[in-house]
C-alpha positions in Angstrom: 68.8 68.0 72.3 66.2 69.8 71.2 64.0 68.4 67.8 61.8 71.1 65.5 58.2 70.7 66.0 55.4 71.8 63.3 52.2 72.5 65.1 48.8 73.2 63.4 46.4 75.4 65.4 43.5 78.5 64.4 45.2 81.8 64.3 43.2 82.8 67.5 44.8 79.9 69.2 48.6 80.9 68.1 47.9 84.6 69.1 46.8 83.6 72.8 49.8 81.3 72.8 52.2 84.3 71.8 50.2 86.3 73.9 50.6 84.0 77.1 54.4 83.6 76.5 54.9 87.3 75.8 53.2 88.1 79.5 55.4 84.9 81.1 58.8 86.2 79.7 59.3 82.8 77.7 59.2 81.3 74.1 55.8 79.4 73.1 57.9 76.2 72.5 59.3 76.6 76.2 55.1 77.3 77.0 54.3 73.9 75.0 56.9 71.8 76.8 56.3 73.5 80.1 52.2 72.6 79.1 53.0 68.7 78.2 55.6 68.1 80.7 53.0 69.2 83.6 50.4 67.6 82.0 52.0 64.1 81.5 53.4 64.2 85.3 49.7 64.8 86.3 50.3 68.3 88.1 47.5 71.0 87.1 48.4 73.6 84.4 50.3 76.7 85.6 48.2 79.0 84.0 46.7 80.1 87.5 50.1 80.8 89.2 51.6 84.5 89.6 54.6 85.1 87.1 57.5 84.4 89.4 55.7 81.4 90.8 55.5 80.3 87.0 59.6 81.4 86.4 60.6 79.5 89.8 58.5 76.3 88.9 60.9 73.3 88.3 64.3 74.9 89.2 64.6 72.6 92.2 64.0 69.2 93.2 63.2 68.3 96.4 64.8 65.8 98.8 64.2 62.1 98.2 60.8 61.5 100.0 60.1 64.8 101.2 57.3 67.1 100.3 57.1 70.6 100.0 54.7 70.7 103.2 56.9 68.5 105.2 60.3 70.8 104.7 58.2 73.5 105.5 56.7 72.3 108.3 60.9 71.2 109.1 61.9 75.2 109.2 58.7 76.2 110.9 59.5 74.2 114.1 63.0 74.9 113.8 62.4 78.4 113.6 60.2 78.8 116.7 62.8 76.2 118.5 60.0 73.5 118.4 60.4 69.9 118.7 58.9 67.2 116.3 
């Protein structure tokens, strides 16, 4: 459920924020909870990422106690035929 939020912030502020949105196809309240949710789980901003990097973040969760290095790592050997 989503709640209404009233944010105060200098206009130059709110234009980078519409700005930023605009360039990641997205809404500036999907930017803010994108921002908070990263920032509360301790994972560094997205800001630095490539757009579909940004768009792909979060649409999967990986296995129970696997990493993203370790499944890849997982296809890499399997690929070449490769043994653990």
């Amino acid at each position: 459920m989503l709640t209404k939020l009233t944010l105060s912030a200098e206009k130059e502020v709110v234009e980078k924020a519409k700005l930023l949105a605009m360039e990641q196809q997205t809404s500036v309240s999907a930017l803010f909870s994108r921002f908070v949710r990263s920032t509360a789980a301790g994972k560094p901003g997205l800001r630095g990422l490539g757009r579909l990097t940004r768009k792909a973040t979060g649409i999967i969760t990986l296995p129970s106690g696997k990493t993203d290095r370790r499944i890849l790592e997982d296809e890499l050997l399997e690929k070449h035929g490769l043994n653990r």
